[in-house]
matplotlib code that plots the C-alpha trace (Angstrom):
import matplotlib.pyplot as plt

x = [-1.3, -0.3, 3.6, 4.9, 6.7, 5.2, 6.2, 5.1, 5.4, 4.9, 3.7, 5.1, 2.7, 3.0, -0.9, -2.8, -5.9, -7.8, -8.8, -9.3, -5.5, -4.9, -6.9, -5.5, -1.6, -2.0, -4.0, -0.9, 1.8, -0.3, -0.8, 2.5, 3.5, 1.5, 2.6, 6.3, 4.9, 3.7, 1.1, 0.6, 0.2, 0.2, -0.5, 0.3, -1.7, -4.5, -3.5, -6.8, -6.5, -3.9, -5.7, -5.4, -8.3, -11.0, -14.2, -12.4, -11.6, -15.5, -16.6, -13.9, -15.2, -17.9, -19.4, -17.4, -20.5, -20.3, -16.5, -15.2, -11.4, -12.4, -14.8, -11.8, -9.3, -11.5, -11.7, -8.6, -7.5, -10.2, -8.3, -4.5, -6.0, -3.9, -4.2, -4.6, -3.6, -5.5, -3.1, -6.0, -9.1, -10.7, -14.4, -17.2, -17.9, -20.4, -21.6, -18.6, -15.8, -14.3, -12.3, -9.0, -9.6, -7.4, -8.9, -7.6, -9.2, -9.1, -7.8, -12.0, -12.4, -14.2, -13.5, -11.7, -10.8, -11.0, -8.9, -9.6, -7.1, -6.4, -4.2, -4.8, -1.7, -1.7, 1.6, 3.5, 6.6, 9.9, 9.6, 5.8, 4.5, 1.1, -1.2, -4.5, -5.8, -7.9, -10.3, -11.8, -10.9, -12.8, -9.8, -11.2, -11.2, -10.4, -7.1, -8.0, -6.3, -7.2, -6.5, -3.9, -3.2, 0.4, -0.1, -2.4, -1.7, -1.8, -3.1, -2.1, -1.6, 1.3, 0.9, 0.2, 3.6, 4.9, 2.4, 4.4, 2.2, -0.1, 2.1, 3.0, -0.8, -1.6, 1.6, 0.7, -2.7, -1.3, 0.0, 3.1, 2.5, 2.7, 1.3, 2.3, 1.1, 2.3, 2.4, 5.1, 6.0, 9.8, 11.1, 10.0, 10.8, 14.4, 14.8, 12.3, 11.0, 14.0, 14.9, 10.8, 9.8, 13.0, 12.4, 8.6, 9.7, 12.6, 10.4, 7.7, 9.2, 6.9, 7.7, 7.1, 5.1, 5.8, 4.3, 4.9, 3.7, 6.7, 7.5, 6.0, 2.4, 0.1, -1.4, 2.1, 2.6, 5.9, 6.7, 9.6, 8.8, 11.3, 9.0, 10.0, 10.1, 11.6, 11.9, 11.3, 15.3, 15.0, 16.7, 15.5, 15.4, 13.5, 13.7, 13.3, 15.2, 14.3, 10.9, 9.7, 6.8, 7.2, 7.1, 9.9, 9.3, 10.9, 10.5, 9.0, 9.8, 7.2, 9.2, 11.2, 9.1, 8.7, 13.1, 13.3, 10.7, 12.6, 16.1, 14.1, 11.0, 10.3, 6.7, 6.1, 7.8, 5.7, 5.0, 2.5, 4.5, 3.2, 4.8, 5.9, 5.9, 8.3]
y = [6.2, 4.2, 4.4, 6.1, 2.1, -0.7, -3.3, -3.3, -5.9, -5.8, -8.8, -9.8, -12.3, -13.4, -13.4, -15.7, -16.0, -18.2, -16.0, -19.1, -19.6, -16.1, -15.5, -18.5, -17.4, -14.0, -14.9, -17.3, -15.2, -12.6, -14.8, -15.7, -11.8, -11.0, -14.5, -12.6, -9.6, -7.1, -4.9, -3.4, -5.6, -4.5, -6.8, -5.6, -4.0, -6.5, -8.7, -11.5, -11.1, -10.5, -10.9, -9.1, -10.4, -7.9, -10.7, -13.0, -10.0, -9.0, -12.6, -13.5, -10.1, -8.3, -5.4, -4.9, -6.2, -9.5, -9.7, -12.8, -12.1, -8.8, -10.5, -13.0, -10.5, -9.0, -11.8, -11.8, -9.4, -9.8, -13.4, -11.5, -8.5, -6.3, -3.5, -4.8, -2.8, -4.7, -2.9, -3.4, -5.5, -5.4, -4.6, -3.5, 0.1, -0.1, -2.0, -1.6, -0.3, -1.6, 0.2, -0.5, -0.3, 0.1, -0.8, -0.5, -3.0, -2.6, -4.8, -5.5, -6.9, -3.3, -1.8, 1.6, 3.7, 2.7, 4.8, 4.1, 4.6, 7.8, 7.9, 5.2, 3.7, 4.0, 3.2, 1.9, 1.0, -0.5, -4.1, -4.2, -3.6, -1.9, -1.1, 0.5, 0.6, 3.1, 0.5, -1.2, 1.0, 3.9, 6.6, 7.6, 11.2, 11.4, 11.7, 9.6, 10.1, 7.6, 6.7, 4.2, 4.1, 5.6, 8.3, 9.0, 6.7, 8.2, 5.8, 5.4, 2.7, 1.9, 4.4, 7.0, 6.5, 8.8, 12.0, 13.5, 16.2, 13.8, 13.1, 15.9, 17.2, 13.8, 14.8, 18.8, 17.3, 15.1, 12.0, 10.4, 6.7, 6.8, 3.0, 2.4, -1.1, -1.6, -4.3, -2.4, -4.1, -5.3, -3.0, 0.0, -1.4, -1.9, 1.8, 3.9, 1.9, 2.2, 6.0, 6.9, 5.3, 6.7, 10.8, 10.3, 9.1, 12.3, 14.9, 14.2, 13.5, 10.0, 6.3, 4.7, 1.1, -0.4, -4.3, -5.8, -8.1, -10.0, -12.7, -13.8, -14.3, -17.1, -14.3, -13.7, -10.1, -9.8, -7.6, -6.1, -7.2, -5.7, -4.9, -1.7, 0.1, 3.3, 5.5, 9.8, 10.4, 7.8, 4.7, 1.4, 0.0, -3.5, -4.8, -8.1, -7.9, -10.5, -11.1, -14.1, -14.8, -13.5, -10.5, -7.9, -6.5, -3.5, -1.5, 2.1, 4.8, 7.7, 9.9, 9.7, 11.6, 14.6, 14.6, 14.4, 17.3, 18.9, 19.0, 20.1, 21.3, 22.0, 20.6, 24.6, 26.0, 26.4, 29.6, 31.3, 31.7, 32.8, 30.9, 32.9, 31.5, 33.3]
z = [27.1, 24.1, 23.0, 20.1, 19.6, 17.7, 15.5, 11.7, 9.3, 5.4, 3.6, -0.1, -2.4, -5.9, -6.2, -8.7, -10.8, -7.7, -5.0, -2.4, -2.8, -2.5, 0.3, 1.9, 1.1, 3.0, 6.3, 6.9, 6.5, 8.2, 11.6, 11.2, 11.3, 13.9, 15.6, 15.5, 17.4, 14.4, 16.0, 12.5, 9.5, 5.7, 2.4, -1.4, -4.1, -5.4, -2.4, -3.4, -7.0, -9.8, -13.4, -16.2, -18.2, -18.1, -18.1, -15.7, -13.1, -13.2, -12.8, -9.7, -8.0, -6.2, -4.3, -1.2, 0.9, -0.4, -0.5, 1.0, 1.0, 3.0, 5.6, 6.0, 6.6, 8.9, 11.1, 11.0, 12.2, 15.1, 15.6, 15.7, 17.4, 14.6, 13.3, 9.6, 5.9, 3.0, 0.3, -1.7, -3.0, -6.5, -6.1, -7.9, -8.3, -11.3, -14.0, -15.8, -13.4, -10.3, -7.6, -6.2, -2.7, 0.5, 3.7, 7.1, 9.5, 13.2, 16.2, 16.4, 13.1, 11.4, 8.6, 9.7, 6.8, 2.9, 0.4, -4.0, -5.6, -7.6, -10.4, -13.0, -14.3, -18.4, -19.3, -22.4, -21.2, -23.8, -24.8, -25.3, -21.9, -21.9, -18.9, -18.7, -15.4, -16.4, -18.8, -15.8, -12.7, -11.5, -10.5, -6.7, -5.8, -1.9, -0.4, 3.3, 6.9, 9.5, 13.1, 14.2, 17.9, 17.1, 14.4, 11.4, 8.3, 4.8, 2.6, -1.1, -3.5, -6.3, -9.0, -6.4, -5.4, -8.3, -7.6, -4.9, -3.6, -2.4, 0.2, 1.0, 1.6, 3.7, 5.7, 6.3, 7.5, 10.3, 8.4, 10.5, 8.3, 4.5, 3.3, -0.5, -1.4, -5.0, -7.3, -9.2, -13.1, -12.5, -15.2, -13.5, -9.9, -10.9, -12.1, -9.2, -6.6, -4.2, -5.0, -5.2, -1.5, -0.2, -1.6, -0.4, 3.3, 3.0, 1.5, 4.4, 7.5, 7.0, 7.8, 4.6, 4.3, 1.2, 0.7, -2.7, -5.2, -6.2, -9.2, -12.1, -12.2, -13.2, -15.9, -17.1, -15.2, -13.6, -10.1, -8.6, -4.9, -2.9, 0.1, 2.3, 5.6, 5.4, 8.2, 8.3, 7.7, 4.6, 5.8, 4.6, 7.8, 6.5, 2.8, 1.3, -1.2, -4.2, -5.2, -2.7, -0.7, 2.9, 5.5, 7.0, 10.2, 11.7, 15.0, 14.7, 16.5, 16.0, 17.8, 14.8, 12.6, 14.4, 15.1, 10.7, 10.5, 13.2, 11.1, 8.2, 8.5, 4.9, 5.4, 6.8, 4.5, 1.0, -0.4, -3.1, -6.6, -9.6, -13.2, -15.9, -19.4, -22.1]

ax = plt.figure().add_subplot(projection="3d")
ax.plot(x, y, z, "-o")
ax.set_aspect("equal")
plt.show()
């Protein structure tokens, strides 16, 4: 019978423009992680590739068949024998849109569960900031449960972070892990991150995996970092709190989530209303 105890570790990167260097970055801090004793290993948002030139991106990617940063990770996470979150990997979805994919990799080396990501981030924020993911990203259209020895994970990514019914569907259909891999800009890190993570791990009884991108970039983008663990009750119990490469590590107790659900089990508690306008 497997315990309702592991070890979890979240990796931070400051990803680049080469994917070889990328690629090589994360496999060593995620051997190292797992070299610590993390039985469950997560990486950030665009973990193989941070560019924000639309021709370049297209050009440094692929389908996910022919993906070399995936077919590494999945090796190793054979190598480790981990349980392995790719926060996620640009690939092609068309001619002219690619996916931002989630995959969770087994202690075997296969592909498990893949989640695209939903809600496109199309933002202006003060001081000149503008982001359209939506340009080259297909949105994705399934909310995805799967299978870890411990729990179910609900898988997400960044943006999704701020659409909080999501979370609470993937936790009324089973969902004991929320993952949140984020490359979050550092102007809204500083304001949400913290307060956001924390009210999604309250409002669902959820641990709460948040690995970050962290730094400024080689294309010029700058991220909060500030990777999380949060456990069901809310507590950051694992944070690394600047923006530097590296990993945090905490214990989790699964038993955890159903003792917050316990104390308030709002998760039961929704009912049919109808909205009035005047």
């Amino acid at each position: 019978m497997t315990s309702s105890r592991f070890t979890a570790a979240c990796i931070q990167m400051r990803s680049c423009r080469d994917v070889a260097t990328n690629i090589a970055v994360a496999s060593a801090l995620i051997r190292q992680a797992a070299a610590e004793g993390a039985q469950f290993i997560a990486t950030p948002e665009m973990t193989s590739l941070l560019e924000t030139d639309r021709q370049s991106q297209f050009e440094k990617t692929c389908e996910e068949g022919a993906d070399l940063a995936l077919a590494v990770f999945c090796d190793v996470a054979k190598d480790c024998h981990i349980w392995l979150l790719i926060g996620s990997l640009a690939v092609h979805a068309s001619n002219d849109k690619l996916a931002n994919r989630s995959f969770l990799i087994g202690p075997d080396g296969a592909v498990n569960a893949r989640y695209d990501k939903i809600h496109m981030f199309d933002v202006d924020l003060a001081g000149g900031e503008s982001y359209r993911e939506s340009r080259n990203y297909a949105a994705g259209e399934r909310a995805v449960l799967a299978d870890l020895p411990w729990g179910k994970l609900g898988m997400s990514v960044c943006y999704d972070l701020r659409f909080p019914h999501l979370y609470r569907q993937l936790a009324q259909h089973g969902a004991g892990i929320l993952s949140v891999p984020a490359a979050f800009t550092r102007q809204t890190g500083a304001a949400h991150w913290h307060i956001l993570l924390r009210a999604r791990a309250i409002e669902t009884g959820c641990y709460v995996m948040a690995p970050a991108q962290g730094g400024e970039h080689e294309c010029g983008r700058k991220t909060y970092g500030h990777s999380l663990i949060i456990a069901p009750w809310g507590e950051v119990v694992a944070e690394l709190p600047h923006e530097e490469t590296g990993f945090v590590m905490a214990e989790i107790d699964m038993a955890k989530v159903d003792e917050a659900r316990a104390r308030v089990p709002s998760l039961g508690h929704d009912r049919a209303y109808r909205f009035d306008e005047s």
